[in-house]
N, C-alpha and C positions, 0 to 999 in steps of 0.2 A: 671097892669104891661104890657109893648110894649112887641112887642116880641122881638125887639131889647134885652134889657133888661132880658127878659126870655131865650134868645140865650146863653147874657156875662153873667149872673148869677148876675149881677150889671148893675148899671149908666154905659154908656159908660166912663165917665170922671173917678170914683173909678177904673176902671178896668186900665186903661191907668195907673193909678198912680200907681197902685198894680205890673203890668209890669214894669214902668220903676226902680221901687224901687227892684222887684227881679234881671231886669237882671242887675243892677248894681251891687249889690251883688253879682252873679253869673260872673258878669266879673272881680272885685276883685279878685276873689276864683281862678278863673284861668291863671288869668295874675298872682298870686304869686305862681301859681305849675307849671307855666312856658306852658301852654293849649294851642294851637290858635285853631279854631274850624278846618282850612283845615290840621291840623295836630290831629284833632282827627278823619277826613272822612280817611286820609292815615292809620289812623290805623285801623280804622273798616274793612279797603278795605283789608287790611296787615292777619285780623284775618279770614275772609273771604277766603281768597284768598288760607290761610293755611289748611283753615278745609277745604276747596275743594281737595288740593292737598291730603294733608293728608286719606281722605275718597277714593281716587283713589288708592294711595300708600298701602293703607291698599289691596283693592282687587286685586291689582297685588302679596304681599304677601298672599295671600289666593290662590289667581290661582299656584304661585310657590309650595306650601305647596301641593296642590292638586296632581300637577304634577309628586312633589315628592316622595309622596304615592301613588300614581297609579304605578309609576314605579318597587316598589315595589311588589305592594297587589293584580295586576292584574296576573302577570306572577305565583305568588304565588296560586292564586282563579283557574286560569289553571291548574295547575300541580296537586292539592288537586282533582276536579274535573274527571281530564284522570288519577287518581290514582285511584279514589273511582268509576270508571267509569269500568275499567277492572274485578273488585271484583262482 
């Protein structure tokens, strides 16, 4: 066996055929669900693009939450503190 052939796992010629019969198949399949391939990179970029956003918007909701409760549990940590501090 070449290593051509040890490389494609077949003849070069089985392999071509083996290709051309899947992506025909595979381009049926998607010209009837309506697919073009540049309209499935705008969607990966689309899902991408969200989980980025998304993974930011999450830490600025985290920072808010934070702030939130500081605002509270600090001024609160003082007082309990110059209470238990006099005694």
């Amino acid at each position: 066996m070449s290593a051509l052939n040890r490389f494609l796992g077949d003849t070069p010629l089985r392999v071509a055929i083996k290709l051309i019969v899947i992506s025909f198949i595979v381009g049926v399949v998607m010209a009837s669900l309506g697919l073009t391939p540049w309209g499935l990179l705008a969607a990966a970029s689309d899902f991408f693009a969200g989980l980025w956003n998304l993974g930011f918007e999450s830490l600025h909701r985290f920072w808010a939450y934070f702030l939130l409760g500081a605002a509270v549990v600090i001024p609160l940590f003082l007082i309990l503190r110059i209470a238990s501090y006099r005694k």
